[in-house]
C-alpha positions in Angstrom: 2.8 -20.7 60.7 -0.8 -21.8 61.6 -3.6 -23.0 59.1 -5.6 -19.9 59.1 -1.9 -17.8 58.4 -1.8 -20.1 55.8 -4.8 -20.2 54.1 -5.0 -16.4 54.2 -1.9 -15.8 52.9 -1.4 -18.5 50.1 -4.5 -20.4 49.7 -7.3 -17.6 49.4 -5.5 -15.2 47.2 -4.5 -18.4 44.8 -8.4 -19.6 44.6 -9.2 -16.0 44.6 -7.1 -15.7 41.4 -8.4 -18.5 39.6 -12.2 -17.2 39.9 -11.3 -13.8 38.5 -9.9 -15.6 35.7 -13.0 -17.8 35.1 -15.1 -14.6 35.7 -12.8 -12.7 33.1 -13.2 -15.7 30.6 -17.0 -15.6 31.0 -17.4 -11.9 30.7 -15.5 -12.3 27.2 -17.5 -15.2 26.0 -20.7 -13.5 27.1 -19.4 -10.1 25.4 -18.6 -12.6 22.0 -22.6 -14.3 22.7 -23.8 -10.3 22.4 -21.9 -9.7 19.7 -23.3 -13.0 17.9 -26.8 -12.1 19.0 -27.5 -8.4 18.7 -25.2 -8.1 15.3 -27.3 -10.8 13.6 -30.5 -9.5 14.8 -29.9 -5.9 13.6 -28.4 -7.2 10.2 -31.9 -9.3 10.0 -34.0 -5.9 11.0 -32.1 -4.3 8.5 -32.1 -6.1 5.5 -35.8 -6.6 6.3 -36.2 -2.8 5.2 -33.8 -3.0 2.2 -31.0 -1.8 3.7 -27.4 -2.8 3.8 -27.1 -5.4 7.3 -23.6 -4.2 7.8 -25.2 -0.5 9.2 -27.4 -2.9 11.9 -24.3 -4.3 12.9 -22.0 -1.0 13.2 -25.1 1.0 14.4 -25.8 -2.0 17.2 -21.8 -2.2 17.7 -22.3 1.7 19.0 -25.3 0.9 21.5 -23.4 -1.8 23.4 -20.0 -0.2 23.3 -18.2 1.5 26.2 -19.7 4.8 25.2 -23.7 4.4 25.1 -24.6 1.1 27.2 -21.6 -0.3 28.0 -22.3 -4.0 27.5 -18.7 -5.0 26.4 -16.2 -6.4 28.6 -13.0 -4.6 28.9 -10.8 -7.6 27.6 -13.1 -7.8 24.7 -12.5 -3.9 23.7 -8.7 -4.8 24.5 -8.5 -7.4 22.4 -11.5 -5.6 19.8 -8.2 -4.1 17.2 -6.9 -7.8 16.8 -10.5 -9.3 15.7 -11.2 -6.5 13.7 -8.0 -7.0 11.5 -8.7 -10.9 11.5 -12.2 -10.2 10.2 -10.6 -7.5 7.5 -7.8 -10.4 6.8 -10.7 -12.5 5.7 -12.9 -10.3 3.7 -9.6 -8.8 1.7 -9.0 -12.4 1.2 -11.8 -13.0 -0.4 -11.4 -9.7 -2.6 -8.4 -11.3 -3.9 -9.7 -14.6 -4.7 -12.0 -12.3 -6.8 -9.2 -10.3 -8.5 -8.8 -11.6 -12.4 -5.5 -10.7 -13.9 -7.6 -9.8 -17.2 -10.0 -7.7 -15.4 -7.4 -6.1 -13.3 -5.0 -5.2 -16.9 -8.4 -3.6 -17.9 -9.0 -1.5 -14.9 -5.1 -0.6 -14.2 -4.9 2.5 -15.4 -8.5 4.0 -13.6 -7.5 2.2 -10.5 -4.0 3.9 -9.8 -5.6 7.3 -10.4 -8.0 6.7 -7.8 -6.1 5.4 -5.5 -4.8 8.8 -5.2 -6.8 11.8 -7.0 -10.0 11.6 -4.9 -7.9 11.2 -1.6 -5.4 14.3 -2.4 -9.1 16.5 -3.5 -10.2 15.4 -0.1 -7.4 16.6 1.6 -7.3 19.6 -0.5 -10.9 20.4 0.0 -10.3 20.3 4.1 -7.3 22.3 3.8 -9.4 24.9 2.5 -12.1 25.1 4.8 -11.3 23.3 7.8 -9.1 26.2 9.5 -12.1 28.5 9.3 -14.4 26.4 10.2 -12.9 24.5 13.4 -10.4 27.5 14.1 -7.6 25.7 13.3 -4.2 25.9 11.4 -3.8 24.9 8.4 -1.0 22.1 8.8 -4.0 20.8 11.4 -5.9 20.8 8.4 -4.4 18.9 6.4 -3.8 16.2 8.9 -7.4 16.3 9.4 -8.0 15.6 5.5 -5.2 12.7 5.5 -6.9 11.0 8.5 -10.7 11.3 6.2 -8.9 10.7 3.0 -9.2 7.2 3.0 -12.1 4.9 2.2 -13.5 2.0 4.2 -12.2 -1.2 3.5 -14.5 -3.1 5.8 -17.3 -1.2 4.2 -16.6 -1.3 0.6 -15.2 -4.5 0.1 -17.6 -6.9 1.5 -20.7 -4.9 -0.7 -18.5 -5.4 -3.9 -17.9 -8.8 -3.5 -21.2 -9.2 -3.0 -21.9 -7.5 -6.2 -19.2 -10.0 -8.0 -20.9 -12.6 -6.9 -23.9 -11.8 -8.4 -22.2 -11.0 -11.5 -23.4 -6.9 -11.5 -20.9 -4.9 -12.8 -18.6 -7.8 -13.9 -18.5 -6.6 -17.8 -16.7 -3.5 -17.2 -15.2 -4.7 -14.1 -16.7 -2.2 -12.0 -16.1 -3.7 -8.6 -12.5 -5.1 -9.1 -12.0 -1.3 -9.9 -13.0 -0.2 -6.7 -11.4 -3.1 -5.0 -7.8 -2.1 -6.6 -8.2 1.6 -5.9 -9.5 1.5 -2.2 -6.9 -0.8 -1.2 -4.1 1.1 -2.2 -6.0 4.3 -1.3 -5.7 3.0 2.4 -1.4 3.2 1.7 -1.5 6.3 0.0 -3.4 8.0 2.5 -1.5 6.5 5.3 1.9 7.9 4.2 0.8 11.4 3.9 -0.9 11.2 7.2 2.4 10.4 9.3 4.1 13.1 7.2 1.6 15.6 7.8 1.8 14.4 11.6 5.7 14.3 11.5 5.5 18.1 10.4 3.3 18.9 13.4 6.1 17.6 16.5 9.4 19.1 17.0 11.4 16.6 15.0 12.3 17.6 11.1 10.7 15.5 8.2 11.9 14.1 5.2 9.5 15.0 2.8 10.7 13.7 -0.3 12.3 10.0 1.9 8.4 9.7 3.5 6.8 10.3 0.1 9.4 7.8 -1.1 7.7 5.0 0.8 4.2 4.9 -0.7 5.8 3.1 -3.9 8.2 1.2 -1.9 5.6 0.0 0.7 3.0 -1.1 -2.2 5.9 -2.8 -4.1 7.0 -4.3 -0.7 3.1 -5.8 0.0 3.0 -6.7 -3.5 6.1 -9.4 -3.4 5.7 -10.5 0.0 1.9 -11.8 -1.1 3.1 -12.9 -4.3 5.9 -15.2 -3.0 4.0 -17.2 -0.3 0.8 -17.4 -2.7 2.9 -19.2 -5.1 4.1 -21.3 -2.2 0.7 -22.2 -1.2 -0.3 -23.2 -4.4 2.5 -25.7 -5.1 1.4 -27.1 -2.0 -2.3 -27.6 -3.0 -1.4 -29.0 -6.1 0.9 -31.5 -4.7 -1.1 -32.6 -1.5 -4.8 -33.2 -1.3 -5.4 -31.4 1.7 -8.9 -30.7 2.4 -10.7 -27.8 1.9 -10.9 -26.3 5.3 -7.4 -27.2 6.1 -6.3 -25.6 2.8 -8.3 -22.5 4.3 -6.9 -22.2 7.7 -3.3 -22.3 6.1 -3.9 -19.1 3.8 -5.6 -17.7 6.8 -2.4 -18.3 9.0 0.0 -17.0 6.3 -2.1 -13.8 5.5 -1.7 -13.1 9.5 1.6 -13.9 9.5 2.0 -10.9 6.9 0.5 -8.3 9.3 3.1 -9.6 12.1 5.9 -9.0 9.4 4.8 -5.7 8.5 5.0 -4.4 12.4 8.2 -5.9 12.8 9.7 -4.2 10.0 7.8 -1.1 10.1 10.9 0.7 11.2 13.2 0.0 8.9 11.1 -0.5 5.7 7.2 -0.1 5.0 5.1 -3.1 4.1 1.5 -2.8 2.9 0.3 -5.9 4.4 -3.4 -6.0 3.7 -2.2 -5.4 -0.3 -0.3 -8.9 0.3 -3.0 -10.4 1.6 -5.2 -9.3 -1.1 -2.4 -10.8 -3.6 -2.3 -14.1 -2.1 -5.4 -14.7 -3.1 -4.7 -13.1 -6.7 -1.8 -15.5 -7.0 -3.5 -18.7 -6.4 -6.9 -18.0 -8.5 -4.5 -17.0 -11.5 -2.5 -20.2 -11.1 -5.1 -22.7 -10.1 -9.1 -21.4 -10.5 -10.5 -24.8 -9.2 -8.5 -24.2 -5.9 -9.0 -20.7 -5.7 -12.9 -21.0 -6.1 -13.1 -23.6 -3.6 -11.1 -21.6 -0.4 -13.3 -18.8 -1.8 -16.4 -20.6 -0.7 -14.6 -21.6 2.7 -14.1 -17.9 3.2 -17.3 -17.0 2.7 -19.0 -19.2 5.0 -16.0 -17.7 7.9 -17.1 -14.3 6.5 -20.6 -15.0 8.4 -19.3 -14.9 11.9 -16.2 -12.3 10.7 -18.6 -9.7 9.4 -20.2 -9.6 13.1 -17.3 -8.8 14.6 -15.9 -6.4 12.4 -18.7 -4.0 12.0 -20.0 -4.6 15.6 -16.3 -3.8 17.3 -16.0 -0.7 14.7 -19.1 0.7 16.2 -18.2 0.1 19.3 -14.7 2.0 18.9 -17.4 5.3 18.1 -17.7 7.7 21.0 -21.0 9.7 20.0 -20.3 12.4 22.7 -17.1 12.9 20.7 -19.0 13.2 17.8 -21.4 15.2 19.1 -18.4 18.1 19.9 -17.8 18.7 16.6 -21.1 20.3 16.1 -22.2 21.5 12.8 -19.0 23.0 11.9 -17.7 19.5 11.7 -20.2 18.1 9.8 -19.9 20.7 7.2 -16.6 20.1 7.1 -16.9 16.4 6.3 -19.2 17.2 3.5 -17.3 19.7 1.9 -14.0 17.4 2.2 -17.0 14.6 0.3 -17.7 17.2 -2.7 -13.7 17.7 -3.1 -13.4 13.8 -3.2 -16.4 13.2 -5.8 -14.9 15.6 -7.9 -11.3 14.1 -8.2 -12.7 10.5 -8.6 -15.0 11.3 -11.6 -11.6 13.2 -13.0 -10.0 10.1 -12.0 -12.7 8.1 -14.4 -12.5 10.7 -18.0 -10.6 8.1 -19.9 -12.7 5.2 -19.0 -15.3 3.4 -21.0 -18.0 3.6 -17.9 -20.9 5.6 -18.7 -21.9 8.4 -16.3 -24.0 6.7 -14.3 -21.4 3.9 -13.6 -18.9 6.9 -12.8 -21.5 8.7 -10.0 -21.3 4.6 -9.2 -17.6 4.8 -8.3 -18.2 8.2 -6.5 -20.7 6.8 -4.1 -18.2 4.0 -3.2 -15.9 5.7 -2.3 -17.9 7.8 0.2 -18.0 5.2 3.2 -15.1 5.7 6.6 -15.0 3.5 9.5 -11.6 1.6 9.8 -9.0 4.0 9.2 -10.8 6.8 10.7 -11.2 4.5 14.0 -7.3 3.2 14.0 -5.8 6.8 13.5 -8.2 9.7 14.7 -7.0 9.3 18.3 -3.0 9.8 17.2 -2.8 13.4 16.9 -4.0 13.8 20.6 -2.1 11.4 21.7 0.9 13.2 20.0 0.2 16.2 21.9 -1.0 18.5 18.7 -2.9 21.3 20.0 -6.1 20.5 17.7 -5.9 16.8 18.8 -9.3 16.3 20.2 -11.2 18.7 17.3 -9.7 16.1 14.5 -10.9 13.1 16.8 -14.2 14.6 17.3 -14.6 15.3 13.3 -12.8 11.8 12.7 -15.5 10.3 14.9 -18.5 12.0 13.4 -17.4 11.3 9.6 -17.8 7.1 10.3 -21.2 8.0 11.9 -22.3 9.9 9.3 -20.6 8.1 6.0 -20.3 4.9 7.0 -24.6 4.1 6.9 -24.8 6.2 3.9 -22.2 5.1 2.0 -23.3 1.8 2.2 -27.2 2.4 1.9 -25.8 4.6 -1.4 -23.9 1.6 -2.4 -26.7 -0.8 -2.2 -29.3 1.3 -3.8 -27.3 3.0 -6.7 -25.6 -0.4 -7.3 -28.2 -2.1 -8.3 -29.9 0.1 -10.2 -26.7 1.3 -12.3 -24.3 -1.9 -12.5 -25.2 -4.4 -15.3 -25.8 -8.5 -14.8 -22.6 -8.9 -16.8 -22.0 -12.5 -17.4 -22.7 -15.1 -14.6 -21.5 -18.5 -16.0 -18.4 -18.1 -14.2 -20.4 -17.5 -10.9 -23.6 -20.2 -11.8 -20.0 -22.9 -12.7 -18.9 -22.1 -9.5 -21.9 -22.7 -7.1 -22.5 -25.8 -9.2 -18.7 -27.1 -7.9 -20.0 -25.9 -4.2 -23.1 -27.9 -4.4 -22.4 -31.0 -5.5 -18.7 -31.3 -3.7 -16.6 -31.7 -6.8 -13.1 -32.1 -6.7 -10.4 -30.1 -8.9 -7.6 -31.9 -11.5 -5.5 -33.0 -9.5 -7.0 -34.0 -6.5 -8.0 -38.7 -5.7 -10.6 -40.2 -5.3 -12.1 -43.6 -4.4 -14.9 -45.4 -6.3 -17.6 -46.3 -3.0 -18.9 -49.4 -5.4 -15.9 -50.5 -6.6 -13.1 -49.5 -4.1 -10.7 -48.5 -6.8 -8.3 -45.0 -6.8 -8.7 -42.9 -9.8 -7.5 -39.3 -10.2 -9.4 -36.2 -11.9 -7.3 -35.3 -14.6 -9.1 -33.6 -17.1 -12.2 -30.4 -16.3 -14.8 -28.8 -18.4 -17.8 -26.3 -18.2 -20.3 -26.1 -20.4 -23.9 -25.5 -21.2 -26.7 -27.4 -21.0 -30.1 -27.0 -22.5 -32.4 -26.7 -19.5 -35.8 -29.5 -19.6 -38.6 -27.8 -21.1 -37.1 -24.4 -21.0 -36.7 -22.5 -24.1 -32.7 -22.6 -26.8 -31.5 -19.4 -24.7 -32.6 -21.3 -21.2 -29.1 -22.8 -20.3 -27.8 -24.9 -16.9 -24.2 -25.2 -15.9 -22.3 -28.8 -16.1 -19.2 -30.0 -15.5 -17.5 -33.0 -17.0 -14.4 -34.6 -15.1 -12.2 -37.1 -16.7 -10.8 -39.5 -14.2 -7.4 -41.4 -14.5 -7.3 -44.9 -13.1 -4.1 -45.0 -10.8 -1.6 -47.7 -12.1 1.6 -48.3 -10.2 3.2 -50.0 -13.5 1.9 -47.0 -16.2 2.6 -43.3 -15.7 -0.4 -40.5 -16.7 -1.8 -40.7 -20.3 -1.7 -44.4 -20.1 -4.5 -46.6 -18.9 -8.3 -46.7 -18.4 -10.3 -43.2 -18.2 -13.7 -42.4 -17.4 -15.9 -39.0 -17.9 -19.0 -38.2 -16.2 -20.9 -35.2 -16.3 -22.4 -33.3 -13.4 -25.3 -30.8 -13.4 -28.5 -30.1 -11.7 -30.4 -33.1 -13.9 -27.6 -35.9 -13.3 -26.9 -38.0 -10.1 -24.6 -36.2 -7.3 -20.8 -36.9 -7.3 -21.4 -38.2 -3.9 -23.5 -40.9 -4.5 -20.2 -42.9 -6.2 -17.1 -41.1 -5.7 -15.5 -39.8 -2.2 -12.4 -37.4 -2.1 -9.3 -38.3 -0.7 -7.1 -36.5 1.0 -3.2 -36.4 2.6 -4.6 -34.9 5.5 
């Protein structure tokens, strides 16, 4: 074989290879630089007019999608469902590092109802309208209204946090309410959906085994997020890890979770994102310190997970499919919203909100974007005759709820939710600022070289210099234990010092250590 058979055959297809791979890898990284650059921009003209930065984002996600301007590569979009679930991994997270058992025992009883009530109106609503309307049946119908039934995670959840850590709404536990419910909403509405689209093949149903798995699934979620968050925090009790390790461990579990629930998924149900949500429950009810602190991790990873999650949603939105379903659809959609305010201010009769707080709850439950974009293609893709109507309407509801929703949110919030109290918020930016360790955790005197663990923590309140008796400052006092090979705990020399805004940093004389 000669040199130029050679090279033609072997050589040039080989080299050929390896620049459509390094072509490939910079179209993605150039596709992630847009996404980086165009989300923070439009979250930056946004907030500039008052308005929620997560509708820059989605709104820029649909102008450099596949669909208007088609700046994203195709491995991004192929890879676009597993960054958006990372990005909704982190953010639920969060929501359960926010999620008091107290709080939650108060709001129980409201949050079950809507997790269901306003979803089954919805559907209800759609049922009624929807086959006169769009011309189609009414079994189409109601797998139209399971597929809008569900609220927006990625939308609600990052605005009530938000709200939580300001401290609005925190008295009545507003937001961990609509945390709760819209979570399990997501489940609820699920399981009716693949009924309604098991009734619509050939094959027969089990009504009563499908409806069956909504209590199984949420108990399933429930106990596989309980078990590993207790696991977790045994671990960052025992071992001083450091922060951002201790972070990128609950990050890997929490995945890990969404793995087991595919796996599974034919046998037994898992609601996954619930677990995820209850690791973080389970660690800030047995350890606040720790909880508080991965919180803060989170919501520095938040900054670059929120652009990708809002930006990719938009860019799953085809507007000329939303532009098929026309008026009709649109009416439907806000038809099926009526239905669905109306059965989550039911849902709220027995609680101790006030009306405005309940029109609140209404509002925030009024956003769609990540269900809608996961399952409005599946009915067309299962061959039901109305397929492409319910992706059209599907389509057209996260374009037209998703921006008001969360300008509604925004707005109505803070007009309506109270301060609450904020020492627990102002305590825990103080630990954030000044680097201060939890019980538990060793550390090394800089001046003297000595080991000494923090054994003891307190929060109190200080009377702020010059201010007036009702102007207070957060402190914390840490008790140290000097580490004695020959006496256990409780023996031995202690120190306390106190931290806050007017004394010297931890910093400038202690240094964490950690195991790794």
């Amino acid at each position: 074989m000669n040199k130029d058979l050679l090279l033609s055959r072997f050589f040039l297809p080989a080299l050929w290879a390896v620049d459509n791979d390094i072509q490939r890898e910079i179209t993605l990284a150039t596709s992630i630089a847009l996404i980086i650059v165009l989300g923070l921009l439009a979250d930056y003209a946004f907030r500039r007019f008052r308005l929620p930065g997560l509708v820059g984002m989605l709104i820029a996600g649909v102008v450099c999608g596949p669909y208007v301007l088609n700046l994203m590569a195709p491995e991004m979009m192929a890879v676009s469902a597993d960054f958006r679930r990372i990005a909704l991994i982190v953010i639920l997270l969060r929501a359960g590092f926010e999620l008091h058992r107290d709080t939650l025992r108060r709001v129980g009883r409201a949050a079950i109802f809507m997790s269901c009530v306003p979803a089954l109106f919805e559907i209800a609503g759609i049922m009624l309208v929807a086959p006169h309307l769009l011309g189609i049946s009414t079994l189409e119908a109601a797998l139209l209204g399971a597929i809008l039934g569900a609220v927006s995670p990625a939308v609600v959840v990052p605005l009530m946090i938000d709200f939580m850590d300001r401290g609005r709404g925190t008295k009545k536990g507003i937001p961990t309410l609509v945390l709760a419910a819209s979570s399990i909403d997501d489940v609820f509405v699920i399981v009716l959906f693949s009924i309604f689209l098991g009734m619509s093949g050939e094959g027969p149903v089990n009504l009563w085994a499908k409806l069956g798995e909504i209590p199984v699934s949420i108990s399933l979620g429930i106990i596989v997020g309980l078990i590993p968050g207790y696991i977790l925090y045994k671990l960052f009790t025992r071992y001083d890890w450091r922060s951002p390790k201790r972070t990128i461990v609950v990050m890997g579990v929490a995945i890990l979770l969404t793995w087991i629930e595919r796996e599974t998924e034919k046998w037994v149900p898992v609601a996954s994102l619930l677990g995820v949500m209850t690791i973080g429950f389970m660690i800030l009810d047995k350890s606040e310190a720790i909880a508080h602190i991965i919180s803060q991790k989170l919501k520095k990873l938040w900054v670059f997970a929120e652009l990708l999650l809002f930006v990719l949603v938009g860019a799953q939105v085809n507007v000329r499919v939303a532009w098929d379903a026309g008026l009709a659809g649109m009416l439907v959609i806000w038809i099926g919203l009526v239905f669905r305010s109306v059965g989550t201010y039911i849902s709220l009769i027995k609680t101790p909100l006030t009306v405005k707080e309940k029109l609140f709850c209404v509002v925030a439950y009024v956003p769609k974007a990540t269900v809608q974009a996961a399952i409005g293609a599946l009915p067309l893709a299962a061959g039901v005759p109305a397929g492409e109507v319910i992706l059209a309407v599907a389509v057209l509801s996260i374009l037209l709820t998703a921006p008001l929703g969360a300008i509604g949110i925004t707005i109505f919030g803070e007009k309506v939710l109270d301060h609450g109290e904020r020492g627990l918020y102002r305590f825990r930016d103080l630990r954030e600022k000044m680097r201060l360790p939890i019980p538990g955790e060793r550390v090394r005197s800089k001046r003297f070289g000595t080991i000494w663990k923090v054994i003891e923590q307190k929060e109190t309140w200080l009377e702020a210099p010059g201010g007036s008796a009702t102007d207070k400052i957060p402190a914390i006092y840490l008790r140290y234990w000097k580490e004695d090979s020959t006496n256990g705990p409780g023996t031995g020399k202690t120190q306390g010092y106190r931290y806050s805004q007017m004394d010297p940093s931890f910093e400038d004389h202690w240094e964490i250590l950690y195991d790794w």
